[in-house]
Kinemage of the C-alpha trace (Angstrom):
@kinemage 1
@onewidth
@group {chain A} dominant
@subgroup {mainchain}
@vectorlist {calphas} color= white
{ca unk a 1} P 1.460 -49.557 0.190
{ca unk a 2} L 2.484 -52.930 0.921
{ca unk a 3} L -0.123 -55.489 -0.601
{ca unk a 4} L 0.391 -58.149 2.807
{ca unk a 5} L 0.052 -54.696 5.074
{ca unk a 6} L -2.973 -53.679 2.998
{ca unk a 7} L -4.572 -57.194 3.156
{ca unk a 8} L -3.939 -57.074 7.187
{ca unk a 9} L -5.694 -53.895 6.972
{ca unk a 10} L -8.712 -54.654 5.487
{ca unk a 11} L -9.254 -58.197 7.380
{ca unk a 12} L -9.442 -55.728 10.369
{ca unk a 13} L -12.069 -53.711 8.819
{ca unk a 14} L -10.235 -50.602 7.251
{ca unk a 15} L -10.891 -49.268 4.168
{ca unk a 16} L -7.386 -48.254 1.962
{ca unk a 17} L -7.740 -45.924 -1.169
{ca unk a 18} L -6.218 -42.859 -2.195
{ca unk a 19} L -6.330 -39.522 -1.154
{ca unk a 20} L -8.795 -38.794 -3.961
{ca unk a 21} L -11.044 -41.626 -3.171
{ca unk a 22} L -10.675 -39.995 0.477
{ca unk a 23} L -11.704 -36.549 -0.186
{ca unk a 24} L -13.890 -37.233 -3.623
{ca unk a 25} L -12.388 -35.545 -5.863
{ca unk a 26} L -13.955 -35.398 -9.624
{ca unk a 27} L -10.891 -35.752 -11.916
{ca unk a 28} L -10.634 -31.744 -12.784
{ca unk a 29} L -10.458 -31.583 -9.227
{ca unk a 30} L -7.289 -34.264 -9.072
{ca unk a 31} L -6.268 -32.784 -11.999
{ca unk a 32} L -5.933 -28.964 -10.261
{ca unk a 33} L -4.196 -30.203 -7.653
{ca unk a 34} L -1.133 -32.496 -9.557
{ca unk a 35} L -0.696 -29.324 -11.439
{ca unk a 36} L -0.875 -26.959 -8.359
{ca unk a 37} L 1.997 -29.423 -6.640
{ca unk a 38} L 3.766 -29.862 -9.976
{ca unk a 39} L 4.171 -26.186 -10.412
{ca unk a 40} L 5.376 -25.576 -6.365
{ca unk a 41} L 7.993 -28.567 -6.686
{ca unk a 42} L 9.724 -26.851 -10.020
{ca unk a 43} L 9.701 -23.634 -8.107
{ca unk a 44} L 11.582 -25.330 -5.028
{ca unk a 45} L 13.755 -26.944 -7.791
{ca unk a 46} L 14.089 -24.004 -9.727
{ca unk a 47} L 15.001 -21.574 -7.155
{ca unk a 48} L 17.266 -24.243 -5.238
{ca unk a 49} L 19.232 -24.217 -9.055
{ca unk a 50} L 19.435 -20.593 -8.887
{ca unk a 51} L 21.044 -20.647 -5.302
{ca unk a 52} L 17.964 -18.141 -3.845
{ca unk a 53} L 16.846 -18.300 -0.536
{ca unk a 54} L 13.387 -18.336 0.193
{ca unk a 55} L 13.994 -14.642 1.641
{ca unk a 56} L 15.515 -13.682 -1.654
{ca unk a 57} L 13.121 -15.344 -3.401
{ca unk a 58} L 10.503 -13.422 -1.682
{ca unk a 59} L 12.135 -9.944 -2.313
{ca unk a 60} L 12.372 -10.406 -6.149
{ca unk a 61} L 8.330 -11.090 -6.109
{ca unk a 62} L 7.862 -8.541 -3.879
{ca unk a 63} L 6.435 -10.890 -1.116
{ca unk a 64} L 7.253 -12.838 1.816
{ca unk a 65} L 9.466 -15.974 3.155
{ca unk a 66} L 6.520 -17.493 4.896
{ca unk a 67} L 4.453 -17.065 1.284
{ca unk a 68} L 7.457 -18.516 -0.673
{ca unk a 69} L 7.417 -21.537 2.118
{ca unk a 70} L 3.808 -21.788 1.192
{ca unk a 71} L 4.280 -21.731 -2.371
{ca unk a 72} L 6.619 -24.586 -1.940
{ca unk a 73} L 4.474 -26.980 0.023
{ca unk a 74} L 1.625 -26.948 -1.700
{ca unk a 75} L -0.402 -24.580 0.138
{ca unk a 76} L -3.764 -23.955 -0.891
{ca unk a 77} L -3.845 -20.328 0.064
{ca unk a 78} L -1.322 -19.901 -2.782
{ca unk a 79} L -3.094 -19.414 -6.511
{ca unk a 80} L -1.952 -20.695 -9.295
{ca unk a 81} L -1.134 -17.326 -10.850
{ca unk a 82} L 1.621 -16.306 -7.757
{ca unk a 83} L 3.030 -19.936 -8.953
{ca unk a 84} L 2.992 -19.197 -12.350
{ca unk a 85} L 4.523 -15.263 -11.700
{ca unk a 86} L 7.078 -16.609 -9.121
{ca unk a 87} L 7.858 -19.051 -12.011
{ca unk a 88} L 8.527 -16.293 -14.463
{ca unk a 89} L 10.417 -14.253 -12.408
{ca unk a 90} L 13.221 -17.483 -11.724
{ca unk a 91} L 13.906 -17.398 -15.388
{ca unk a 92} L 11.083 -19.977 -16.637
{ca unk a 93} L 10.192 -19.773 -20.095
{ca unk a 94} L 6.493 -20.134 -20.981
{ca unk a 95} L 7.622 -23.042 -23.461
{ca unk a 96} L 9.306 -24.695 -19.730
{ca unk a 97} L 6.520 -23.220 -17.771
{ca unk a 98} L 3.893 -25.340 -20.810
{ca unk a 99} L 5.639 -28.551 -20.441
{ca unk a 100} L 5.841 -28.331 -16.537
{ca unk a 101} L 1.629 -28.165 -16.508
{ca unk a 102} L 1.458 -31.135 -19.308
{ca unk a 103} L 3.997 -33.624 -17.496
{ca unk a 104} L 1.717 -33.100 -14.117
């Protein structure tokens, strides 16, 4: 955020933080969640590379579109193992998959 629209901000009584400060979240709990989002951006990426559609996508995991949609934004209905799987199935090597979590 802009430091002059932060300062205007707080002279009129708000209070600006992150969304962690926001929601208190203990670091494991920040930590969960980069790696959750890390994980659904390289799918996007990955399958975007491959030329899928979400619908194709969906059919080679046996699952949805509106699940892959989910997977891609984030959703927190979506584990971390459907990720991971969805991952697998585009091609992703566990060395890639490894590096992915570490760089989150």
């Amino acid at each position: 955020m802009d430091k002059n629209k932060q300062r205007k901000l707080e002279r009129k009584g708000w209070k600006v933080g992150s969304a962690s400060e926001f929601l208190s979240l203990s670091p494991e709990e920040r930590a969960y969640i980069e790696v959750k989002l890390a994980l659904s951006e390289k799918l996007r990426k990955k399958r975007m590379t491959k030329k899928l559609t979400q619908a194709q996508l969906a059919k080679l995991i046996n699952s949805s579109q509106s699940r892959v949609a989910k997977m891609e934004a984030g959703d927190a209905s979506v584990s971390l193992d459907l990720l991971v799987r969805s991952l697998l199935a585009l091609g992703t090597s566990k060395h890639n998959l490894a590096q992915m979590i570490s760089y989150s």
